[in-house]
VEXMIFI-732250 format. One record per residue (C-alpha): x, y, z; residue in three letters. Coordinates in steps of 0.5 Angstrom, whole numbers, plus 500, padded with zeros to 3 digits. Example, Ala and Ser with C-alpha at 12.3 -4.5 7.8 and 13.67 -1.06 7.14 Angstrom:
! residues 2
525491516ALA
527498514SER
! end
This chain:
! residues 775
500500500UNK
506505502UNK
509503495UNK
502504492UNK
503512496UNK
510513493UNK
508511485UNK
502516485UNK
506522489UNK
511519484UNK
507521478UNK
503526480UNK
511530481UNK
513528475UNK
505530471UNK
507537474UNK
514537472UNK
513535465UNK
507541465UNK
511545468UNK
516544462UNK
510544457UNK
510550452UNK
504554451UNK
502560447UNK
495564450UNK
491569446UNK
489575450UNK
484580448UNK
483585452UNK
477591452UNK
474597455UNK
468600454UNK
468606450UNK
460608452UNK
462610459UNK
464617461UNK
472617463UNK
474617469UNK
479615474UNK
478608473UNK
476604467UNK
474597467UNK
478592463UNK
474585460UNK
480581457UNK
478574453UNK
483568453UNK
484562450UNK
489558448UNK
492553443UNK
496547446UNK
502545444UNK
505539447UNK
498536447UNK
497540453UNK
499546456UNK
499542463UNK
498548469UNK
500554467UNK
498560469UNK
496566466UNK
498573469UNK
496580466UNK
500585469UNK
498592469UNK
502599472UNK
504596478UNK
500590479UNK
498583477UNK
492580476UNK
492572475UNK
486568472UNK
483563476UNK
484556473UNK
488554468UNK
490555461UNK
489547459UNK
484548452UNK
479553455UNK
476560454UNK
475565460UNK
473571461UNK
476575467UNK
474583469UNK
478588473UNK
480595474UNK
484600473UNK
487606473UNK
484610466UNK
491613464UNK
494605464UNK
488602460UNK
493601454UNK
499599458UNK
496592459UNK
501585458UNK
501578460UNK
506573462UNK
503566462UNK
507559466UNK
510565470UNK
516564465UNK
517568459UNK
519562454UNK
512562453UNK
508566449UNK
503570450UNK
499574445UNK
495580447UNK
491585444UNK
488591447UNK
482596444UNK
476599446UNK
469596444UNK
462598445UNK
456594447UNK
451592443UNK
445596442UNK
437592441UNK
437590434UNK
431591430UNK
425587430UNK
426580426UNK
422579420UNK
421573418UNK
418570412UNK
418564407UNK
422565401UNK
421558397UNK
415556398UNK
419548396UNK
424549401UNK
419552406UNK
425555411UNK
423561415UNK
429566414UNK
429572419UNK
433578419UNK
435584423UNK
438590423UNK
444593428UNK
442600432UNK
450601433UNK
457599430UNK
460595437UNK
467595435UNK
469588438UNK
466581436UNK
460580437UNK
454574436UNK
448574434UNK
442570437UNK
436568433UNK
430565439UNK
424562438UNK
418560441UNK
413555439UNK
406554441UNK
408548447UNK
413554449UNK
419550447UNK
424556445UNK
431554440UNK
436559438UNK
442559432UNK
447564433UNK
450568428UNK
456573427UNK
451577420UNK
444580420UNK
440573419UNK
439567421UNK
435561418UNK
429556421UNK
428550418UNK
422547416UNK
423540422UNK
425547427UNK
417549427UNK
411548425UNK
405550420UNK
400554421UNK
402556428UNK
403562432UNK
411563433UNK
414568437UNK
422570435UNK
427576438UNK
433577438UNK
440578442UNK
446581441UNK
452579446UNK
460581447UNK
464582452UNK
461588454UNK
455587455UNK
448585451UNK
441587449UNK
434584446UNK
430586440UNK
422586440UNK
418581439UNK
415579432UNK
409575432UNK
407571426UNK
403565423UNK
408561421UNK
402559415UNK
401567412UNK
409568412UNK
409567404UNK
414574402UNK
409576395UNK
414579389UNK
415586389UNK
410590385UNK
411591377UNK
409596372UNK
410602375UNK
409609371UNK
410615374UNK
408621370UNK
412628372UNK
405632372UNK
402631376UNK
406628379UNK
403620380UNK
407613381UNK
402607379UNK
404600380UNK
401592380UNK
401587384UNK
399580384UNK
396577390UNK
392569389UNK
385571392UNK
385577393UNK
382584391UNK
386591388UNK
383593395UNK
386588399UNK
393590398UNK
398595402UNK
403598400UNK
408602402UNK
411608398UNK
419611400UNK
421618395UNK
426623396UNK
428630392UNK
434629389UNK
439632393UNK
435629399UNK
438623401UNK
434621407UNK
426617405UNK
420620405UNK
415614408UNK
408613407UNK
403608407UNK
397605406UNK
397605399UNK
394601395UNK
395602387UNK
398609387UNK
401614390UNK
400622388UNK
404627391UNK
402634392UNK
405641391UNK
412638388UNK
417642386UNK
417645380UNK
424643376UNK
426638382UNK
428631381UNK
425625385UNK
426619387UNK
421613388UNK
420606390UNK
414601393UNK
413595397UNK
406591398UNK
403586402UNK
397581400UNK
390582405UNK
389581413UNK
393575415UNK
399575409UNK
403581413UNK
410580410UNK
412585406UNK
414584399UNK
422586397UNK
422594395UNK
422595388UNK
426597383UNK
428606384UNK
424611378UNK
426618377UNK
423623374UNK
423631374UNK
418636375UNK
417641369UNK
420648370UNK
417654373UNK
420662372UNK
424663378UNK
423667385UNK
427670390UNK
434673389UNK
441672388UNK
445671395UNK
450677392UNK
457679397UNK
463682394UNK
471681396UNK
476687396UNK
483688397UNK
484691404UNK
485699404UNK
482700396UNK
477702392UNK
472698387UNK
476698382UNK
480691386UNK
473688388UNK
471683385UNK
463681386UNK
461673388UNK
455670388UNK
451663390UNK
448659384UNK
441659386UNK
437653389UNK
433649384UNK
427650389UNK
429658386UNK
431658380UNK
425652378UNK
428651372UNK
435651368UNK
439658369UNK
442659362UNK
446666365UNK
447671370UNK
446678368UNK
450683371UNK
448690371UNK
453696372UNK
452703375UNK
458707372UNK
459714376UNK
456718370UNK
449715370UNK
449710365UNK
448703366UNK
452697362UNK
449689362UNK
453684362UNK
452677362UNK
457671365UNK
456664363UNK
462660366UNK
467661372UNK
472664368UNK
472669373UNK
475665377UNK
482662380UNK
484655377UNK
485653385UNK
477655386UNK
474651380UNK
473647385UNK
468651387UNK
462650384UNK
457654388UNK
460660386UNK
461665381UNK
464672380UNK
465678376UNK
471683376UNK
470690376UNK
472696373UNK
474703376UNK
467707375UNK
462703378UNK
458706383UNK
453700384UNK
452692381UNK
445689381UNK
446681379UNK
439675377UNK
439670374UNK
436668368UNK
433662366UNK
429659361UNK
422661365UNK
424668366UNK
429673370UNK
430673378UNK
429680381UNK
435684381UNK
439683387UNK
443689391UNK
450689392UNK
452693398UNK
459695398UNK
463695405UNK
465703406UNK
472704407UNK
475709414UNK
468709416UNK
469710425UNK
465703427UNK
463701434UNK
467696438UNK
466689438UNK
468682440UNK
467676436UNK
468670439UNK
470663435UNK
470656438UNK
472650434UNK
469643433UNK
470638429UNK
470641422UNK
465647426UNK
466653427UNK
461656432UNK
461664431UNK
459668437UNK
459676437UNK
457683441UNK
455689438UNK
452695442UNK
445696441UNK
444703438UNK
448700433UNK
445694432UNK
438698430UNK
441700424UNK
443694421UNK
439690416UNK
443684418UNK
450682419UNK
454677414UNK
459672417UNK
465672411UNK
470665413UNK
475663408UNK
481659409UNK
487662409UNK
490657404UNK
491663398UNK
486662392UNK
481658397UNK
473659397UNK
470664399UNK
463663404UNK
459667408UNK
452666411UNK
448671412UNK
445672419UNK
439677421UNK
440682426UNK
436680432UNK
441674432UNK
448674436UNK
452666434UNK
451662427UNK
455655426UNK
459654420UNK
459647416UNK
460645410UNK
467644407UNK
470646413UNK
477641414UNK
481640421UNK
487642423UNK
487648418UNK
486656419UNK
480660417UNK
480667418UNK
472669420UNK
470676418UNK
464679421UNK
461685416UNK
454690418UNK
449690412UNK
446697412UNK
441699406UNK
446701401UNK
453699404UNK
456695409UNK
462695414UNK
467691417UNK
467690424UNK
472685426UNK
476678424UNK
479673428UNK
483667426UNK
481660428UNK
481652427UNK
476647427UNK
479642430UNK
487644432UNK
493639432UNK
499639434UNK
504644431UNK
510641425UNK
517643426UNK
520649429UNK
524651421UNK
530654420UNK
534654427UNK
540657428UNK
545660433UNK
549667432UNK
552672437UNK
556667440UNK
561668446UNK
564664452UNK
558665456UNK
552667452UNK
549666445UNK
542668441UNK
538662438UNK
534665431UNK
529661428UNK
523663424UNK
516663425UNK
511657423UNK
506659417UNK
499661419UNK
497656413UNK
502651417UNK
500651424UNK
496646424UNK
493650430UNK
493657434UNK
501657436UNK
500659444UNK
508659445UNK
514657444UNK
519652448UNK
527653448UNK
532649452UNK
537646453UNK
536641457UNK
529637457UNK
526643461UNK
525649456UNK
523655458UNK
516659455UNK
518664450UNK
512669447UNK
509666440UNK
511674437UNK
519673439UNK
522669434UNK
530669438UNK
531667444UNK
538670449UNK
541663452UNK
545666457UNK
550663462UNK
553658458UNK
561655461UNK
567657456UNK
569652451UNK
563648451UNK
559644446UNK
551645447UNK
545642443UNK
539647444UNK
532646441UNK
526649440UNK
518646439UNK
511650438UNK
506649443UNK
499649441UNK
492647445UNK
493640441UNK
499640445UNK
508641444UNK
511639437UNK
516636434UNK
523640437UNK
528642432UNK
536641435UNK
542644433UNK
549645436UNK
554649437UNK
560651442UNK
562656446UNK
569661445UNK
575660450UNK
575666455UNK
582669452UNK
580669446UNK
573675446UNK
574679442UNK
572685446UNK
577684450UNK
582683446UNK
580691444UNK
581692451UNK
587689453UNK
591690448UNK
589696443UNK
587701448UNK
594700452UNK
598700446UNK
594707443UNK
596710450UNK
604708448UNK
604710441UNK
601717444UNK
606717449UNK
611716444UNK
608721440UNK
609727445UNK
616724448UNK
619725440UNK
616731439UNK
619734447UNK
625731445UNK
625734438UNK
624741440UNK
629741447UNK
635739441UNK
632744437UNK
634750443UNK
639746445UNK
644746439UNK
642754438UNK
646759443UNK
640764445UNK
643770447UNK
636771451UNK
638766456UNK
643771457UNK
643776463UNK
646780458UNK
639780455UNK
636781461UNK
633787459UNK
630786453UNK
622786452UNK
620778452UNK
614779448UNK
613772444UNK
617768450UNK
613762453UNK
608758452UNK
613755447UNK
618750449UNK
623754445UNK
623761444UNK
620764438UNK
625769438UNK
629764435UNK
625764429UNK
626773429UNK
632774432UNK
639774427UNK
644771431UNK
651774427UNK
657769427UNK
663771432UNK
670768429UNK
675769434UNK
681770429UNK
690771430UNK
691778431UNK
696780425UNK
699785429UNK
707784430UNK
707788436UNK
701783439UNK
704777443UNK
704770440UNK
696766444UNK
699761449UNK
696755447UNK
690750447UNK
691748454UNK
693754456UNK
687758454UNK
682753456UNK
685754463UNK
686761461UNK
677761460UNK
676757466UNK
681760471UNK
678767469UNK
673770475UNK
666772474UNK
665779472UNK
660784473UNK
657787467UNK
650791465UNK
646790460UNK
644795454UNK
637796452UNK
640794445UNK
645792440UNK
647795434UNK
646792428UNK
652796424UNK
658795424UNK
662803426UNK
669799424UNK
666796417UNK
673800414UNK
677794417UNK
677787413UNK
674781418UNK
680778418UNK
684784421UNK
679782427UNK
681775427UNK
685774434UNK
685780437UNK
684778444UNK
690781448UNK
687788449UNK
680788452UNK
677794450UNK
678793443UNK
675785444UNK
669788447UNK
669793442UNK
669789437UNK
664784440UNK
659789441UNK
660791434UNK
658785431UNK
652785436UNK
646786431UNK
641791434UNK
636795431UNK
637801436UNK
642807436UNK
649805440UNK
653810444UNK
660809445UNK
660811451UNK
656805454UNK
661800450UNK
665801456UNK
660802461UNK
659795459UNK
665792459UNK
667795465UNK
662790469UNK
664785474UNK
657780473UNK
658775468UNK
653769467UNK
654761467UNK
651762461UNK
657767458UNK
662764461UNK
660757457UNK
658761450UNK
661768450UNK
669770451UNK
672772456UNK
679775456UNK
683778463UNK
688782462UNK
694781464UNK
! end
């Protein structure tokens, strides 16, 4: 018996063992429901199954792993299908994987989307095709599009109330001729079901003896006037009166049926549209008891006859900002077809110049317009000429003319009053709201609404509003992502005036790449970033601001600034700096450039300052000093008679503020020469030594200088080189000296001793002029 133990726990390790090592793959399908209202947390459905391989997938465990949790499914993978609900936060809804056996060797596939439940479907119809066959086929239709599988159930119950179901994943389903029996009353429904949630049809009740679908009616004839629709139906044993049918029609430009019923033979529309064309179609069934209906016939048309035309021409005009009509051109709607009630062959343009004549012109096609506006069928225009005060625009048909139509001006410089506009987008929406003064507003005929891409050559739209009204919504053409300027315009009774426009998105997206981004004014610790501004048609959305940095945060820089100052950056080093748009759809992509700051030394600036100011100041100095030693020589090599004390009386009229005196340029200074007397009674002049210290040996003498010397020489009857070294006898030295003394005034004789005679001689003259003692 203990052996017995030992083999079955032996098997049983073994069996968990082999499941262990067993090799699975899972297929997950996870959903949440998109009908309910985000909020913080969302539930989750997920759908498992798997495809065994090994023969088995053993004991492995599924575990689906959300944003910090685990969430494991209650029994194993082994060949089945769960389904498993839990709770997460909204954010992490698409962060959802999965690990099965606990092991990542294994696969594990999962799909994560969001569904919707399914909606009731509509009541089962239920009818015999072949009446050979006798099968009962039942279709429905869904209310709504789920998004996720979901199955179909056919139910039925007979008259012991036994009930049978068939599923089906399309909108029909098919009771056989053994699952029913005949000339019993039989109810059916139907459900639908997926993993988030389910719901029922109506009942149908019918005799499973009277559900013979009849053949569609034929021989239909309509006639246009008036207009009548008229059919046959074949129905076995009964009468004309004992049908009814059902008729759908619809004008052509209106998709959606008109329905109506209890017809038996014909339908006759009242009122139609003249110049309109219709749509019908028709579907009977025979007598009381035989309720199915018979499949819808085949789809006739026919078009009213023409009418002349009423109403009148929706006229607007474009001009170019600050100009006059001449730059104008006038644009109009085509006409409805339930105004024009017949085929427009023209438009007629009737001009009113400015010296009262009329001229009438009439437009055919859209040659007006710009090749890009082609594609603007609903419009048409007409270029204006310099002159024209006043534009009547109607159509003209094979019936007749419209009433002319008013084209009102927008009067330039006129003062008006202030006004907010406001313009909301939503998907391909444009919700226009504004507020005007009311004093204005009781002069206003109406306001017109002007929107029009700012791609160039777009088309051009406006709705006119009426005056008590204050918002308009905008559709039709209107694409997402895309900029329209919305202009609001006040219609007077012969003109109009701009009040205010705006720039707006139906549905705003996240801006494209910041272009052409550059730095410059680089230096050690600064640089300015430069890039240009993101098109308007380009946007994608109203641009709120731009983000510049450096590293991952970025700093807010105004939409109207294209640059921004990168500031205290380190020497020498490379930085990578990016820029990106913010709009409301959120940041776009970031543009990145690179570039490296200068060395410290190498600014330029002060380079200037170091060097350049201090090298200017030396030649400056330089400059000065050449020019003070240059003069200083220049007094230095001229003996100058004034730093004589001999002088000393003289009138220094131009002395300083020169560095050298002027009077070396006025004086005349005449050559001294000391020559050999040739006297023979004259002693032999002792020699160079002896007269040098004879010249320092000599002891200072006293003298008084003259008011002034001579110029004229009283001994000009001797030769000058009977005056060469006279030396020996004073007087006649002295005499001889001040002979050769320029001066411009007279010279007394007397006062050449006088002159002499002085003790006081100067350092000056004792180094420049001879000095001779007697012996």
């Amino acid at each position: 018996m203990a052996w017995q133990n030992v083999k079955v726990h032996f098997v049983i390790v073994l069996y968990v063992w082999i499941c262990s090592q067993a090799s699975c793959e899972v297929v997950l399908n996870c959903w949440w429901n998109q009908a309910i209202p985000v909020g913080r947390n969302v539930s989750v459905v997920c759908h498992m199954s798997t495809l065994a391989r090994a023969n088995s997938c053993g004991l492995c465990q599924l575990n689906v792993i959300t944003q910090g949790h685990r969430h494991q499914f209650p029994s194993t993978c082994a060949s089945t299908k769960e389904t498993f609900n839990f709770s997460i936060a909204t954010e992490d809804r698409e962060q959802i994987h999965c690990m099965c056996n606990g092991s990542t060797a294994d696969t594990c596939n999962i799909t994560v989307r969001g569904g919707y439940p399914p909606s009731p479907p509509s009541r089962p119809d239920c009818a015999i095709e072949d009446l050979e066959v006798e099968d009962i086929y039942c279709s429905w239709t869904k209310s709504n599009e789920p998004m996720i599988p979901t199955v179909y159930t056919l139910h039925w119950k007979d008259y012991d109330g036994n009930v049978k179901s068939r599923e089906s994943s399309s909108e029909s389903a098919v009771i056989n001729r053994a699952e029913y029996m005949k000339s019993t009353y039989t109810t059916a429904w139907v459900t639908a079901k997926n993993v988030l949630g389910s719901a029922q049809s109506e009942n149908s009740v019918f005799d499973t003896g009277h559900i013979k679908r009849p053949d569609p009616p034929y021989n239909i004839n309509l006639t246009s006037a008036p207009l009548e629709f008229i059919w046959d139906m074949d129905c076995d044993r009964m009468g004309p009166l004992d049908k009814s049918c059902q008729v759908q029609y619809h004008e052509n430009n209106h998709m959606d049926w008109i329905e109506v019923d209890d017809c038996q033979v014909m339908f006759v529309l009242e009122d139609p549209q003249p110049f309109t064309q219709y749509r019908f179609r028709v579907r009977c069934h025979c007598g009381h008891e035989e309720k199915v209906m018979s499949y819808w016939s085949s789809v006739y048309s026919v078009r009213t006859p023409p009418a002349a035309p009423v109403g009148q021409l929706d006229v607007w005009s474009d001009c170019a900002p600050n100009s006059d009509k001449s730059s104008c051109k006038v644009y109009w709607k085509e006409m409805p077809l339930s105004q024009a009630r017949g085929e427009i062959i023209s438009y007629v343009v009737m001009l009113k110049l400015e010296n009262g004549t009329q001229v009438t012109r009439q437009q055919r096609d859209t040659e007006c317009l710009h090749p890009a506006e082609q594609s603007c069928l609903q419009l048409r225009c007409f270029p204006l000429k310099p002159g024209v005060m006043g534009v009547f625009v109607s159509a003209n048909t094979s019936m007749g003319t419209s009433n002319p139509t008013f084209m009102p001006f927008a009067v330039r410089g006129q003062t008006t009053p202030e006004v907010n506009l406001s313009v909301m987008g939503e998907n391909q929406t444009l919700l226009v709201s504004w507020a005007v003064h009311q004093q204005f507003s009781e002069s206003v005929l109406e306001y017109v609404v002007q929107h029009v891409s700012v791609v160039p050559h777009s088309c051009l739209n406006w709705v006119r509003v009426n005056r008590a009204q204050r918002s308009v919504t905008l559709k039709g053409d209107l694409r997402n992502h895309t900029a329209y300027n919305v202009s609001l315009f006040a219609v007077f009774n012969n003109h109009s005036t701009f009040l205010k426009s705006v720039i707006a998105y139906t549905l705003e997206g996240v801006p494209p790449k910041v272009p052409q981004i550059h730095v410059k004014n680089i230096s050690h610790s600064s640089a300015t970033l430069i890039w240009s501004p993101i098109p308007v048609n380009e946007s994608k959305g109203v641009i709120l601001h731009y983000l510049v940095g450096i590293k991952e945060t970025g700093s807010k820089i105004s939409s109207d600034r294209t640059s921004a100052l990168l500031s205290e950056l380190q020497p020498a080093q490379q930085y990578q700096v990016w820029v990106s748009a913010v709009s409301a759809a959120g940041e776009g992509v970031r543009s990145f450039t690179t570039f490296s700051t200068n060395e410290k030394d190498r600014d330029v600036k002060t380079i200037l300052f170091a060097v350049f100011i201090p090298l200017l100041m030396f030649l400056v100095l330089v400059w000065v000093f050449t020019l003070v030693c240059k003069t200083t020589r220049c007094c230095v090599k001229i003996p100058d008679p004034i730093n004589s004390k001999t002088f000393k009386h003289m009138n220094f009229q131009h002395a300083w503020p020169r560095l050298c005196s002027p009077s070396e340029l006025t004086l005349k200074i005449s050559e001294l020469e000391i020559v050999e007397n040739l006297d023979p009674n004259t002693p032999t002049p002792p020699s160079e030594t002896e007269s040098e210290k004879f010249l320092i040996d000599v002891e200072p003498q006293h003298f008084q200088v003259p008011d002034g010397l001579g110029r004229t020489n009283e001994g000009g009857d001797e030769p000058e080189e009977s005056n060469r070294g006279n030396i020996s006898k004073p007087d006649s030295w002295a005499k001889e000296y001040s002979e050769m003394v320029d001066t411009d005034e007279e010279k007394d004789d007397g006062d050449d001793e006088a002159w002499w005679d002085q003790q006081c001689v100067s350092d000056y003259e004792r180094h420049f002029l001879p000095s001779v003692k007697a012996n």
